[in-house]
C-alpha positions as CSV (number, residue, x, y, z in Angstrom):
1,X,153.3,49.1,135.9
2,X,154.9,51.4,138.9
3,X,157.5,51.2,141.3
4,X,155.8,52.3,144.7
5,X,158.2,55.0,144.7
6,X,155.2,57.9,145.6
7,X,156.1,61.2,143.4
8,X,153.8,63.6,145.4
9,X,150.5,63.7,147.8
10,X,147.7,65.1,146.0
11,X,144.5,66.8,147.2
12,X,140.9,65.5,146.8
13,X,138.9,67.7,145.4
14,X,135.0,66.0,145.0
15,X,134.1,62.3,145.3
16,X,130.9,61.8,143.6
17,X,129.4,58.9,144.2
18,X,126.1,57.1,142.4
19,X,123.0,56.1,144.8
20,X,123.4,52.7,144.2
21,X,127.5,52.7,145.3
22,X,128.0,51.1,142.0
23,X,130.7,53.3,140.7
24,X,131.8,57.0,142.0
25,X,133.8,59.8,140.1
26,X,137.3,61.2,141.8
27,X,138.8,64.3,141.1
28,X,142.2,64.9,142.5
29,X,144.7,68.3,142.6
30,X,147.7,66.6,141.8
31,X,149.5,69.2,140.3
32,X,152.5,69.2,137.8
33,X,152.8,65.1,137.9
34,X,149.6,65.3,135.4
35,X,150.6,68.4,133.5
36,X,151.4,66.0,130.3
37,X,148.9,63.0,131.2
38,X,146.6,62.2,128.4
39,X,143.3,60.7,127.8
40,X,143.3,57.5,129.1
41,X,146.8,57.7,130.9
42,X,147.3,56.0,134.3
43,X,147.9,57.4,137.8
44,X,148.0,55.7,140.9
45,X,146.2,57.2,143.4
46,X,147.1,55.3,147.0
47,X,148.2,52.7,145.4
48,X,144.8,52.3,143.1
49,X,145.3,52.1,139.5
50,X,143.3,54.2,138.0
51,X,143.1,55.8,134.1
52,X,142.2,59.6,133.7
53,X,138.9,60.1,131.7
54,X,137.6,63.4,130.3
55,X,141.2,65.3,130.7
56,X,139.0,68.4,128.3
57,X,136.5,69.3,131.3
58,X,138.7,69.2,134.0
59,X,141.5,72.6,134.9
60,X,144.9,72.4,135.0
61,X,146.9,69.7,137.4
62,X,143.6,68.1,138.4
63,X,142.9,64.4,137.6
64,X,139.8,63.0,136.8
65,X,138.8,58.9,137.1
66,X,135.8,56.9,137.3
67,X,136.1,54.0,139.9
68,X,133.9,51.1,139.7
69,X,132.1,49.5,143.0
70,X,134.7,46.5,143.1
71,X,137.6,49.4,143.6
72,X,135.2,50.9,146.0
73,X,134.9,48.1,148.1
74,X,138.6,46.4,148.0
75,X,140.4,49.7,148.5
76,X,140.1,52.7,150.7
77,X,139.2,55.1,148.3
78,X,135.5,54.6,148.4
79,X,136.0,56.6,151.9
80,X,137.9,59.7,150.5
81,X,136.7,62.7,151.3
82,X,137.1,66.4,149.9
83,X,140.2,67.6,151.6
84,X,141.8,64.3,152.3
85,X,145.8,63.6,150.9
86,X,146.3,61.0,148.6
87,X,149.5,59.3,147.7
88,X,150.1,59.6,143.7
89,X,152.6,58.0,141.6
90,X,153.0,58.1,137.4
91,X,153.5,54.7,135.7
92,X,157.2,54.1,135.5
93,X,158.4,54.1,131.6
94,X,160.0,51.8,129.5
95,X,164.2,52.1,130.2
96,X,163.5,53.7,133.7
97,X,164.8,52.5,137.3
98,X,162.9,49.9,138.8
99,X,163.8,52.2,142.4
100,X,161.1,50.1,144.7
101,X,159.3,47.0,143.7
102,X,156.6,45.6,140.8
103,X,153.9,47.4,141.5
104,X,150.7,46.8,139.7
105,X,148.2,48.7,140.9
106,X,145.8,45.9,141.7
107,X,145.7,46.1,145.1
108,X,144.2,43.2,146.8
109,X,143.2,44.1,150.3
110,X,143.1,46.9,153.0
111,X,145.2,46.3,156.1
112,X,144.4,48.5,159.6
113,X,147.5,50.5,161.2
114,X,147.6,48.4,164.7
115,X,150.0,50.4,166.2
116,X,153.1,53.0,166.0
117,X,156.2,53.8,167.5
118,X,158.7,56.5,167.3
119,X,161.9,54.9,166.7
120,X,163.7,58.8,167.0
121,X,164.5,59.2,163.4
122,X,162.3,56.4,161.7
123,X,159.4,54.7,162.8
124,X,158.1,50.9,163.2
125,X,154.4,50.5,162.1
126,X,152.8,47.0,162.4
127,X,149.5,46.7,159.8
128,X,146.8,43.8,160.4
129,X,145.9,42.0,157.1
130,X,143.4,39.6,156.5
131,X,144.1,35.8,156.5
132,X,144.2,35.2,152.9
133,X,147.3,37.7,152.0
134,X,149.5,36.6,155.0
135,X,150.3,34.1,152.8
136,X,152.0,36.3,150.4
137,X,154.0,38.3,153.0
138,X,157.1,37.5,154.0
139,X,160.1,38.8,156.2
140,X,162.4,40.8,154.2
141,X,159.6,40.6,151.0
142,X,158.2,43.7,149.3
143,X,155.0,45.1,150.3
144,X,152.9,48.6,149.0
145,X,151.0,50.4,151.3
146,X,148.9,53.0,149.8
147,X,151.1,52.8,147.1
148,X,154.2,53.2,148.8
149,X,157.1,50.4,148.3
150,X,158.3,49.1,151.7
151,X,160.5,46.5,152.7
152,X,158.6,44.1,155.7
153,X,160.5,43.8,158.4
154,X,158.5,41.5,160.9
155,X,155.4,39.3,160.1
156,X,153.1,37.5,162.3
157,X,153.6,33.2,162.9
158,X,151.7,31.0,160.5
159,X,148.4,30.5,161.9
160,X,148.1,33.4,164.1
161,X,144.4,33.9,164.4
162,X,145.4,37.6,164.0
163,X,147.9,38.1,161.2
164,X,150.2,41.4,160.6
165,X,153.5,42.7,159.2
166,X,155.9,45.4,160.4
167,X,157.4,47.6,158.0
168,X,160.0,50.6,159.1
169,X,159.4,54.1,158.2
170,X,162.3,56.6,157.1
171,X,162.1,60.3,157.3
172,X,161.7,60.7,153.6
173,X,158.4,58.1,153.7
174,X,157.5,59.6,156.7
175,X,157.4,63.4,155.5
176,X,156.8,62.8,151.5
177,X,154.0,60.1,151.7
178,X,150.4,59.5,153.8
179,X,151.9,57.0,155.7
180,X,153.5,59.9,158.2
181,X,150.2,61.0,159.2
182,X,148.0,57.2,159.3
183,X,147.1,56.9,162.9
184,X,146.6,53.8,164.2
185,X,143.0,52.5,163.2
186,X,143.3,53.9,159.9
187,X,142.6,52.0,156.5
188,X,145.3,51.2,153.8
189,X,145.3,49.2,150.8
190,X,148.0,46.6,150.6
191,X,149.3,45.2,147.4
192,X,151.2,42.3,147.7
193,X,154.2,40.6,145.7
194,X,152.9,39.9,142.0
195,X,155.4,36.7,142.2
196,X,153.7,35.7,145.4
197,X,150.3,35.2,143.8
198,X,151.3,33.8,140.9
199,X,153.6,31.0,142.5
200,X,150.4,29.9,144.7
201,X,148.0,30.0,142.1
202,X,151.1,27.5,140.0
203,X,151.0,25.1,143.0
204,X,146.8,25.0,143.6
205,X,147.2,23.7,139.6
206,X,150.0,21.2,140.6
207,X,147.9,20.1,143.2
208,X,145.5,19.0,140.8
209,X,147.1,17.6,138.2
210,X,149.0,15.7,141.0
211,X,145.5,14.2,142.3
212,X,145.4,10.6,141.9
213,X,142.7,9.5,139.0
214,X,140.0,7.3,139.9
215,X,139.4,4.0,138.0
216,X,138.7,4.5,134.5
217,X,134.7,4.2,133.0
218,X,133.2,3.1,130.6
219,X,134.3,-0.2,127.5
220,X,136.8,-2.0,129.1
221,X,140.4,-2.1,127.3
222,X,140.0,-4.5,123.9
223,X,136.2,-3.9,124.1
224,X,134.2,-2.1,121.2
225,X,133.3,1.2,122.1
Protein backbone atom coordinates (compact mmCIF):
# COMPACT_ATOMS: atom_id res chain seq x y z
CA UNK A 1 0.00 0.00 0.00
CA UNK A 2 1.30 3.79 -0.35
CA UNK A 3 0.24 7.14 0.54
CA UNK A 4 0.78 9.20 -2.74
CA UNK A 5 3.07 11.16 -0.76
CA UNK A 6 6.04 11.07 -3.83
CA UNK A 7 9.63 10.62 -2.01
CA UNK A 8 11.80 11.65 -5.03
CA UNK A 9 11.79 11.82 -9.15
CA UNK A 10 13.90 9.22 -10.50
CA UNK A 11 15.63 8.97 -13.88
CA UNK A 12 14.91 6.39 -16.65
CA UNK A 13 17.61 4.70 -17.57
CA UNK A 14 16.54 1.83 -20.61
CA UNK A 15 12.99 0.70 -21.46
CA UNK A 16 13.37 -2.55 -23.20
CA UNK A 17 10.54 -3.57 -24.76
CA UNK A 18 9.71 -7.26 -26.42
CA UNK A 19 8.56 -7.19 -30.30
CA UNK A 20 5.34 -8.34 -29.65
CA UNK A 21 4.57 -5.30 -26.79
CA UNK A 22 3.72 -8.07 -24.48
CA UNK A 23 5.83 -7.13 -21.64
CA UNK A 24 8.97 -4.55 -21.40
CA UNK A 25 11.85 -4.26 -18.81
CA UNK A 26 12.34 -0.69 -16.83
CA UNK A 27 15.30 0.33 -15.24
CA UNK A 28 15.14 3.41 -13.13
CA UNK A 29 18.06 5.71 -11.21
CA UNK A 30 16.27 6.22 -8.20
CA UNK A 31 18.88 6.66 -5.94
CA UNK A 32 19.08 6.23 -2.05
CA UNK A 33 15.09 5.45 -1.82
CA UNK A 34 16.18 1.76 -3.12
CA UNK A 35 19.54 1.60 -1.30
CA UNK A 36 17.83 -1.23 1.15
CA UNK A 37 15.02 -2.60 -1.39
CA UNK A 38 15.16 -6.27 -1.71
CA UNK A 39 14.23 -8.88 -4.11
CA UNK A 40 10.90 -8.71 -4.83
CA UNK A 41 10.26 -5.34 -2.88
CA UNK A 42 7.73 -2.76 -4.32
CA UNK A 43 8.24 0.76 -5.73
CA UNK A 44 5.90 2.86 -7.33
CA UNK A 45 6.97 4.31 -10.20
CA UNK A 46 4.21 7.22 -11.38
CA UNK A 47 1.97 5.86 -9.53
CA UNK A 48 2.54 2.08 -11.07
CA UNK A 49 3.10 -0.64 -8.69
CA UNK A 50 5.72 -2.32 -9.58
CA UNK A 51 8.11 -5.24 -7.67
CA UNK A 52 12.06 -5.04 -8.25
CA UNK A 53 13.33 -8.28 -9.98
CA UNK A 54 17.07 -9.21 -10.32
CA UNK A 55 18.37 -6.48 -7.56
CA UNK A 56 22.14 -8.76 -8.16
CA UNK A 57 22.62 -7.51 -11.91
CA UNK A 58 21.69 -4.12 -11.52
CA UNK A 59 24.40 -1.13 -9.75
CA UNK A 60 23.74 0.79 -6.96
CA UNK A 61 20.41 3.03 -6.54
CA UNK A 62 18.99 1.66 -9.86
CA UNK A 63 15.67 -0.26 -9.96
CA UNK A 64 14.94 -2.94 -12.00
CA UNK A 65 10.97 -4.27 -12.98
CA UNK A 66 9.41 -6.19 -15.51
CA UNK A 67 6.00 -4.70 -16.66
CA UNK A 68 3.47 -6.80 -18.31
CA UNK A 69 1.39 -5.51 -21.59
CA UNK A 70 -1.77 -4.79 -19.45
CA UNK A 71 0.55 -2.09 -17.32
CA UNK A 72 1.78 -1.12 -20.68
CA UNK A 73 -1.45 -0.34 -22.05
CA UNK A 74 -3.54 1.16 -18.82
CA UNK A 75 -0.66 3.36 -17.68
CA UNK A 76 1.82 5.82 -19.22
CA UNK A 77 4.75 4.01 -18.69
CA UNK A 78 4.68 1.99 -21.81
CA UNK A 79 5.76 5.58 -23.36
CA UNK A 80 8.85 6.26 -21.10
CA UNK A 81 11.73 7.07 -22.54
CA UNK A 82 15.58 7.05 -21.52
CA UNK A 83 15.94 10.42 -19.93
CA UNK A 84 12.42 10.95 -18.80
CA UNK A 85 11.55 11.82 -14.76
CA UNK A 86 9.55 9.48 -13.03
CA UNK A 87 7.62 10.04 -9.80
CA UNK A 88 8.75 7.28 -7.09
CA UNK A 89 7.37 6.43 -3.83
CA UNK A 90 8.37 3.31 -1.27
CA UNK A 91 5.43 1.30 0.20
CA UNK A 92 4.38 3.05 3.40
CA UNK A 93 5.15 0.50 6.49
CA UNK A 94 3.19 -0.96 9.03
CA UNK A 95 2.85 1.93 12.18
CA UNK A 96 3.62 4.80 9.61
CA UNK A 97 1.50 8.14 8.82
CA UNK A 98 -1.06 7.61 6.45
CA UNK A 99 0.13 11.61 5.21
CA UNK A 100 -2.06 11.48 1.70
CA UNK A 101 -4.53 8.84 0.80
CA UNK A 102 -4.90 4.79 0.16
CA UNK A 103 -2.98 4.32 -2.53
CA UNK A 104 -2.79 1.00 -4.20
CA UNK A 105 -0.89 1.15 -7.01
CA UNK A 106 -3.46 -0.16 -9.40
CA UNK A 107 -4.05 2.60 -11.31
CA UNK A 108 -7.03 2.36 -13.50
CA UNK A 109 -6.83 4.85 -16.22
CA UNK A 110 -4.70 7.71 -17.82
CA UNK A 111 -6.26 11.22 -17.78
CA UNK A 112 -4.83 14.19 -20.38
CA UNK A 113 -3.61 17.61 -18.71
CA UNK A 114 -6.44 19.95 -20.51
CA UNK A 115 -5.23 22.92 -19.38
CA UNK A 116 -2.99 25.08 -16.71
CA UNK A 117 -2.96 28.19 -14.91
CA UNK A 118 -0.68 30.00 -12.77
CA UNK A 119 -2.44 30.91 -9.76
CA UNK A 120 1.05 33.09 -8.52
CA UNK A 121 2.12 30.68 -5.83
CA UNK A 122 0.08 27.38 -6.74
CA UNK A 123 -1.45 26.35 -9.70
CA UNK A 124 -5.09 24.98 -10.91
CA UNK A 125 -4.70 22.06 -13.46
CA UNK A 126 -7.93 20.51 -14.91
CA UNK A 127 -7.25 16.58 -16.20
CA UNK A 128 -9.81 14.87 -18.71
CA UNK A 129 -10.70 11.31 -17.65
CA UNK A 130 -12.63 8.78 -19.37
CA UNK A 131 -16.39 8.26 -18.67
CA UNK A 132 -16.13 5.24 -16.67
CA UNK A 133 -13.95 6.77 -13.62
CA UNK A 134 -15.90 10.10 -13.37
CA UNK A 135 -18.00 8.15 -11.45
CA UNK A 136 -15.50 7.64 -8.80
CA UNK A 137 -14.41 11.35 -8.57
CA UNK A 138 -15.80 13.61 -6.48
CA UNK A 139 -15.41 17.27 -5.19
CA UNK A 140 -13.29 17.37 -2.21
CA UNK A 141 -12.44 13.33 -2.80
CA UNK A 142 -8.88 11.98 -3.15
CA UNK A 143 -7.37 11.37 -6.36
CA UNK A 144 -3.37 10.19 -7.44
CA UNK A 145 -1.97 11.42 -10.38
CA UNK A 146 1.12 9.79 -11.39
CA UNK A 147 1.26 8.80 -8.00
CA UNK A 148 0.90 11.89 -6.36
CA UNK A 149 -2.03 12.27 -3.63
CA UNK A 150 -4.27 15.39 -4.43
CA UNK A 151 -7.25 16.71 -3.08
CA UNK A 152 -10.03 17.44 -6.29
CA UNK A 153 -11.12 20.55 -6.20
CA UNK A 154 -13.64 20.92 -9.12
CA UNK A 155 -15.23 18.09 -11.29
CA UNK A 156 -17.20 18.13 -14.41
CA UNK A 157 -21.56 17.82 -14.20
CA UNK A 158 -22.86 14.24 -14.38
CA UNK A 159 -23.22 13.50 -17.90
CA UNK A 160 -20.91 15.85 -19.49
CA UNK A 161 -20.04 14.26 -22.76
CA UNK A 162 -16.53 15.43 -21.79
CA UNK A 163 -15.71 14.65 -18.14
CA UNK A 164 -12.62 16.21 -15.96
CA UNK A 165 -11.51 17.18 -12.46
CA UNK A 166 -9.43 20.14 -11.19
CA UNK A 167 -6.95 19.60 -8.59
CA UNK A 168 -4.66 22.64 -7.07
CA UNK A 169 -0.94 22.47 -7.22
CA UNK A 170 1.35 23.76 -4.17
CA UNK A 171 4.90 24.79 -4.50
CA UNK A 172 6.09 21.69 -2.92
CA UNK A 173 4.03 19.35 -5.58
CA UNK A 174 4.89 21.67 -8.01
CA UNK A 175 8.87 21.57 -7.56
CA UNK A 176 9.21 17.94 -5.83
CA UNK A 177 6.95 15.88 -8.28
CA UNK A 178 6.37 15.50 -12.39
CA UNK A 179 3.35 17.23 -12.18
CA UNK A 180 5.38 20.83 -12.23
CA UNK A 181 6.61 20.16 -15.59
CA UNK A 182 3.21 18.07 -17.34
CA UNK A 183 2.23 20.41 -20.05
CA UNK A 184 -1.07 20.42 -21.17
CA UNK A 185 -1.57 17.29 -23.62
CA UNK A 186 0.49 15.19 -21.53
CA UNK A 187 -0.55 11.61 -20.24
CA UNK A 188 -1.02 10.71 -16.50
CA UNK A 189 -2.30 7.73 -14.79
CA UNK A 190 -5.11 8.31 -12.41
CA UNK A 191 -5.90 6.10 -9.53
CA UNK A 192 -8.96 6.64 -8.05
CA UNK A 193 -10.52 6.18 -4.48
CA UNK A 194 -10.18 2.26 -3.49
CA UNK A 195 -13.67 2.94 -1.39
CA UNK A 196 -15.18 4.33 -4.58
CA UNK A 197 -14.81 1.18 -6.52
CA UNK A 198 -15.66 -1.04 -4.08
CA UNK A 199 -18.98 0.74 -3.02
CA UNK A 200 -20.15 0.52 -6.88
CA UNK A 201 -19.21 -2.80 -7.42
CA UNK A 202 -21.50 -3.49 -3.68
CA UNK A 203 -24.56 -1.72 -5.36
CA UNK A 204 -24.24 -3.53 -9.12
CA UNK A 205 -24.62 -6.84 -6.60
CA UNK A 206 -27.57 -5.24 -4.76
CA UNK A 207 -28.97 -4.47 -7.94
CA UNK A 208 -29.23 -8.06 -8.64
CA UNK A 209 -30.14 -9.61 -5.78
CA UNK A 210 -32.91 -6.81 -5.70
CA UNK A 211 -34.21 -8.00 -9.36
CA UNK A 212 -37.52 -9.34 -9.09
CA UNK A 213 -37.63 -13.41 -9.82
CA UNK A 214 -39.61 -14.66 -12.53
CA UNK A 215 -42.33 -17.37 -11.92
CA UNK A 216 -40.99 -20.44 -10.56
CA UNK A 217 -40.36 -23.91 -13.12
CA UNK A 218 -40.68 -26.89 -13.04
CA UNK A 219 -43.39 -29.60 -10.33
CA UNK A 220 -45.76 -27.49 -9.07
CA UNK A 221 -45.90 -27.07 -5.08
CA UNK A 222 -47.40 -30.61 -3.56
CA UNK A 223 -46.39 -32.38 -6.84
CA UNK A 224 -43.71 -35.24 -6.92
CA UNK A 225 -40.62 -34.19 -8.30
Amino acid sequence: MFTGIVAGQGTVRSVEARPDGTSARLLVDAGALVADLPHGGSLAVNGVCLTATRTEQIGPGQFLADVIGETLVRTNLGALAAGDAVNLERCVPAGGRLDGHVVQGHVDGTGTVAEREDLGEWERVRVALPAELAPFVAEKGSIAVDGVSLTVTAVSEPGDPAPWFEVGLIPATLAETTLGRRPAGSTVNLEVDVLAKYAQRLLAFARIDSTPQGPATGPAAGEGA
